[in-house]
N, C-alpha and C positions, 0 to 999 in steps of 0.2 A: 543338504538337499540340492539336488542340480535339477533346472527344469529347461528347457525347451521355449524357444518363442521366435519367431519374426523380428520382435522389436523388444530391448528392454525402456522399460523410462523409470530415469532415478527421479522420484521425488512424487508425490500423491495427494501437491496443491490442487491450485484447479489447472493450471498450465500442463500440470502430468498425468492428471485424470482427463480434461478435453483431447490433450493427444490420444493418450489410449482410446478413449470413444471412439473418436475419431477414426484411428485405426482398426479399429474392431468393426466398425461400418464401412470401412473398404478392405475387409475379407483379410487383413493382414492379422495376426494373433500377438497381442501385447501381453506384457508381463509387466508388473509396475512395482517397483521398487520403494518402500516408507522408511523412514528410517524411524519415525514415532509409531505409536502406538495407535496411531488416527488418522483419517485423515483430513486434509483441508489446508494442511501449512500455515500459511500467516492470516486464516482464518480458523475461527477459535471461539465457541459460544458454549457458555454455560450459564446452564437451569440453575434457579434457587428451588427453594423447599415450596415454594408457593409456584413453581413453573416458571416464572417470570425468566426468558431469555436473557443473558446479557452477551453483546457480541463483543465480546474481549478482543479478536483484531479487525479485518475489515468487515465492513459492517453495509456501509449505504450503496445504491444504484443509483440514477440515471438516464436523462433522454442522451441517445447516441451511444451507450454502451449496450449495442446490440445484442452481441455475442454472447456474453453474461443473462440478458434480460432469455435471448432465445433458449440459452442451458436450463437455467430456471422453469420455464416454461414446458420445454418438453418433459422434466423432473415431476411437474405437477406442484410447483414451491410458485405462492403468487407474493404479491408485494403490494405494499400499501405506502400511503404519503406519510413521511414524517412531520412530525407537529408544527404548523406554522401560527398557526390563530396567536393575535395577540401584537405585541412590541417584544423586539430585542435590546439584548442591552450592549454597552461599551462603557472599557473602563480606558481610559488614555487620558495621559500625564495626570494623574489622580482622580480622575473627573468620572463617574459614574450618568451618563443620560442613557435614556429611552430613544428606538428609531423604531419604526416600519423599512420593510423593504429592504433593498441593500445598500442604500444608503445611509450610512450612521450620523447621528448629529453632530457636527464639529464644526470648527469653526473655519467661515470659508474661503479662510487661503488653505486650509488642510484640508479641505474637500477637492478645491481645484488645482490643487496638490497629485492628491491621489487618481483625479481625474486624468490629469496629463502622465502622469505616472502608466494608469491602465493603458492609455495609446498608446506610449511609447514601445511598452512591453510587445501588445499587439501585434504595433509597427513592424518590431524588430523580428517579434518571433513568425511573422507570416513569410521572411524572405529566407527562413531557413529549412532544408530541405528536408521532409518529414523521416523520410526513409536512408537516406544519410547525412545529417549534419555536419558532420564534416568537411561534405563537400561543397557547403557552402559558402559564398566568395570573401564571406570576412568570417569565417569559423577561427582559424589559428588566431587572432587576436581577440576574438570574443572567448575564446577558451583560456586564453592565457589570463584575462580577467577575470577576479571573484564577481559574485552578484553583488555581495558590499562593497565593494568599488563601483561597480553600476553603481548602486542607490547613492553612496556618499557625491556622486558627478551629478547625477539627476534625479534626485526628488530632495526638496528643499527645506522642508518641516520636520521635527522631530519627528510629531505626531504619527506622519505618514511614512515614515524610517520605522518607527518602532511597530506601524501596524505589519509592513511587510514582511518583519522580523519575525511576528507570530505567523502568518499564512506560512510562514521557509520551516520553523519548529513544527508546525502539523503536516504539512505535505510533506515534506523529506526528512522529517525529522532531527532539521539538521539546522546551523546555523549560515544565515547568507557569508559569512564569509569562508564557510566551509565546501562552496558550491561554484561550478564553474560557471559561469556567465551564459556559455553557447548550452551546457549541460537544461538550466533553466528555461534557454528562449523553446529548446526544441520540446521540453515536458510540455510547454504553452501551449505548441503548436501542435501534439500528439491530443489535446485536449478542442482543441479547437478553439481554446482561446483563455483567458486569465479569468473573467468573468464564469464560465461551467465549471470552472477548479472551486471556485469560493462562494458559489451559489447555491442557497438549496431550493427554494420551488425554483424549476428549472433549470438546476445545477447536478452536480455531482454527488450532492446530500441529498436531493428529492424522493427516495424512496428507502423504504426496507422493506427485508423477507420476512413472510411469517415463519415461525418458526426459529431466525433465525439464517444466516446463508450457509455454514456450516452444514444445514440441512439438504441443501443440494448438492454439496461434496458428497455425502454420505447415502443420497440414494445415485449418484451417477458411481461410487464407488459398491452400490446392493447391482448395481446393473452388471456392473463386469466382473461381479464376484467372487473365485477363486484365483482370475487373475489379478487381483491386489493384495500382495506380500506387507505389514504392517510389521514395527519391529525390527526393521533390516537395513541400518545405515550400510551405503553404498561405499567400500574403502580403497576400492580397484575397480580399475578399469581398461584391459586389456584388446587391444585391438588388429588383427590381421587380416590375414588376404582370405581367409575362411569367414570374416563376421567380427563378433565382440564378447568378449565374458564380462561380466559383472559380479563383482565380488563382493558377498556382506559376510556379516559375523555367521551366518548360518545357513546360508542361501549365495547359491552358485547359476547364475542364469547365462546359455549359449542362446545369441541372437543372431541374425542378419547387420542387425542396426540396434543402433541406442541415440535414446533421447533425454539428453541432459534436464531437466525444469527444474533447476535452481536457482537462486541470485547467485552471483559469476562468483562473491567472495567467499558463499557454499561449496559452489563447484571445485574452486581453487584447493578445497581440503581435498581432494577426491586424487589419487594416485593414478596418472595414466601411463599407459605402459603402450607405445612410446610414448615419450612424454608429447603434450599439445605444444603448438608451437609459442615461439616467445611472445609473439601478441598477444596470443590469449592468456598464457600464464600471467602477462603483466598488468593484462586489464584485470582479472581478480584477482591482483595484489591491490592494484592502485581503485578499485571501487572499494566505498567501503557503507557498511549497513547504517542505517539512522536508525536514531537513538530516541524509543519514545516510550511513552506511559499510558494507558489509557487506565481509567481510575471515574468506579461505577460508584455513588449515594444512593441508595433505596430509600423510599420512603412507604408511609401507607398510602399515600395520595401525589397525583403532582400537584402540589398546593400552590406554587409558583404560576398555574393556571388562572388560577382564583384572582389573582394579583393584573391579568390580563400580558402575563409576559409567555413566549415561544419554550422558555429555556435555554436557546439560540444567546451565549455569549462572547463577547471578546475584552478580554482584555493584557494589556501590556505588561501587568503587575504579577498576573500568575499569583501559584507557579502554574495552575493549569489555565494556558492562555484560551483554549479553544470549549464552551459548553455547547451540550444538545438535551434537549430532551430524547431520550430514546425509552422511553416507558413503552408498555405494552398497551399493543392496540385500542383492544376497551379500557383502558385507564385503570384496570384492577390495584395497579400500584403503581409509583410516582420514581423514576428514573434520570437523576441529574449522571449523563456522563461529561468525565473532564479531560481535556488531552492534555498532557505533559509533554513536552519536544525538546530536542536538540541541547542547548547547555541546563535548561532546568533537568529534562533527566537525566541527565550524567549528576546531576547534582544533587536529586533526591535519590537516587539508586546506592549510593553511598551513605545515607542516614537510616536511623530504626524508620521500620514500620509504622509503628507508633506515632512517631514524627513527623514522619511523610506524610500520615490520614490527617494530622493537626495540621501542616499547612495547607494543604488542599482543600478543607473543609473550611479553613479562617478563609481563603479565598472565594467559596461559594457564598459565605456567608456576606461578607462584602456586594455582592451583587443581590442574592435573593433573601439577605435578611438570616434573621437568628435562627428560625426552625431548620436550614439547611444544616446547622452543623449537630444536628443529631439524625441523622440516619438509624433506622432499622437494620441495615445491613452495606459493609464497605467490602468490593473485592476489586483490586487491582492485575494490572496486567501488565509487567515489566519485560517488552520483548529484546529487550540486550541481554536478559536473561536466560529467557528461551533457546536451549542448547542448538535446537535444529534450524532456529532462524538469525540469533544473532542480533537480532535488531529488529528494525523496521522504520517506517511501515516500508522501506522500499531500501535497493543498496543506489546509490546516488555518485555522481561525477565529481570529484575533484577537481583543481583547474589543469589542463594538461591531457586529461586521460582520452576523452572524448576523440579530439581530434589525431589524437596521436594512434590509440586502440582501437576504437569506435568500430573497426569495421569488421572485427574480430568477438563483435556480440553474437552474430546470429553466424557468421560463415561456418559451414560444417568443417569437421576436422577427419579425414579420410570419414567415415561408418559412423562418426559422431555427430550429432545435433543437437541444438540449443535452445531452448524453450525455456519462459518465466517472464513474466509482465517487465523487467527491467528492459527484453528484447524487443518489447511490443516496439510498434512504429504509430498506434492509436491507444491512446488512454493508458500510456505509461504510467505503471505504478498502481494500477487499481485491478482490483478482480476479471473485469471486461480485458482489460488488456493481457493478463494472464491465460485466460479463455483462447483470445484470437494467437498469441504466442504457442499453446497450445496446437491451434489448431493450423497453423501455417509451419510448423515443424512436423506434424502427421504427414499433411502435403507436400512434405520435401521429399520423407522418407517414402511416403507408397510412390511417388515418381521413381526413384531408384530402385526399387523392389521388382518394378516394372521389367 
């Protein structure tokens, strides 16, 4: 089938669905490109038999993730506060206590540890340049630097080494010494700071969708209706002085312009015809996707409640370092999610199933006691598996690449454009950022359409 458009956009996250909105509100006519069967990308929620949502990939909002909050909003999808009432817990160097707030109990050279740890980060990631990193005056030696080399020079406790080792496994899924230096300070500084990354009342976990956020993929993809192609991975992409073709298994799209919303080591499968230039081919070679787990416990209750704790866990010991409560609104049933990252899932992704629910659930247990390790119902979410994404939750900087490729994220390629939260320059790596990514490639291309 060959169809007609203004604009093609490969991909039907939310970075390629906000584009197409986008465009379809300033009179340009998009076509959008899926290669799954859905859409939403590295968002992904599934109903149990009792309704009970569970967001298999991203899942929370945020104050300052405007973009995402305003989609939502015009969608008719609202958002409620995730569970804080109570004490969180922490497990470091074997030690299981109770905190409030987001300060954990430890002891207080590993509090003012961590303490001087968050300035530094701060410090450093406020003098680098939001919108090109690169060009900032100590980029090439902060890029040549892992993040574990940072920590190993400046922070001094195990303690507070091994907490930051679990925030690197959930946020990028990846391990700090797998992450470039200047790649870390600039994620900080797209966030506004180390603190909104790790924080949930008033962080980056403060909120969810009802329903689900998948739920707003799916009425902004009811809104442009015929034009959302599902089923049609993108294999070619041809480009000339007429426009661009886009090529799937069974779908043939003539546009003006095309807009890429992939992560870059997506895009890199995508055959162009001329090829893109060597920056670009090299940045997705050299980015590569994080490696995580998310891994849902049902119960009949959140009984963990009763006990006066959030669900809100950390620990070093894993292998799921990161817990939340994400049960359903009215509490109808009782919701431990566990995050898996960086070497624990490379580690569990290679054992039975079986196995994998036995150590995860021996680690819930450890925190919330014997009734966690009987669940009602177990469903996990292995996104290294996920053929269309590769990984997750984000594709992430190596040491080198940034400063060397960096500026070959978003630069258009003659009729080509780039879109996906790895592009964002605010709230890299999360849904809002995907949005605004989105929606500032719309804006390149109706300027040129012009």
């Amino acid at each position: 089938m060959t169809h007609e458009a203004d604009v093609v956009v490969v991909g039907a996250g939310f970075a390629g669905l906000a584009a197409a909105r986008s465009l379809a509100a300033a009179g340009a006519a998009p076509i959008v490109l899926e290669a799954r069967e859905r859409v939403g990308g590295r968002v992904f929620d599934r109903a149990l038999s009792d309704s009970t949502v569970l967001e298999l990939g991203a899942a929370f909002v945020g104050p300052g993730q405007d973009r995402m909050l305003a989609l939502a909003q015009a969608m008719g999808i609202e958002t409620f506060p995730t569970y804080t009432e109570g004490s969180n817990l922490v497990e470091v160097g074997g030690r299981i206590s109770r905190y409030s707030g987001t300060i954990p109990r430890l002891s207080p050279l590993t509090l003012a540890d961590i303490g001087m740890t968050q300035l530094k980060l701060g410090r450093l990631s406020r003098r680098v340049d939001p919108d090109a990193p690169w060009s900032s005056r100590r980029a090439a030696r902060q890029d040549s630097r892992t993040y574990a080399a940072w920590i190993r020079r400046n922070v001094y406790t195990r303690d507070a080494r091994n907490l930051l080792g679990v925030a690197s496994k959930t946020l990028w899924g990846a391990e700090p010494e797998d992450l470039s230096l200047l790649y870390v300070l600039a994620y900080i500084r797209a966030a506004g700071g180390l603190d909104p990354l790790l924080d949930t009342e008033g962080g980056a976990q403060a909120w969810r969708f009802a329903g689900g956020p998948q739920s707003v993929a799916r009425a902004v993809a009811e809104e442009l209706g015929d034009r959302v192609i599902l089923g049609a991975p993108v294999a070619r992409v041809e480009a000339g002085a007429g426009g661009v073709v886009a090529m799937a298994d069974r779908v043939r799209v003539e546009a003006r312009r095309a807009i890429v919303a992939l992560p870059p080591p997506l895009a890199g499968r995508i055959e162009f015809d001329p090829p893109v230039p060597g920056d670009r081919a090299r940045l997705c070679q050299r980015m590569a996707m994080g490696s995580l787990m998310k891994c849902y416990a049902v119960y009949d209750e959140p009984f963990w409640r009763d006990d006066g704790l959030t669900g809100e866990g950390l620990s070093d010991r894993g292998p799921a370092t990161i817990t939340f409560d994400t049960s359903p609104r009215d509490a109808s049933a009782g919701v431990l999610l566990g995050f898996v990252g960086g070497a624990e899932a490379r580690r569990l992704g290679g054992v039975a199933p079986e196995e994998r629910r036995r150590l995860v659930l021996d680690g819930l247990v450890r925190l919330y006691g014997p009734r966690a390790g009987s669940p009602d119902a177990w469903v996990e979410q292995d996104w290294a598996a996920e053929a269309w994404s590769g990984g997750g939750p984000v594709a992430y900087m190596p040491p080198g690449a940034l400063s060397a490729f960096g500026p070959a994220l978003r630069a258009p390629v003659g009729p080509i454009h780039w879109a996906g939260t790895e592009t964002a320059t605010a709230w890299t790596g999360y849904m809002d950022g995907a949005v605004r990514s989105g929606e500032r490639a719309a804006a390149e291309v109706v300027r040129a359409l012009d």
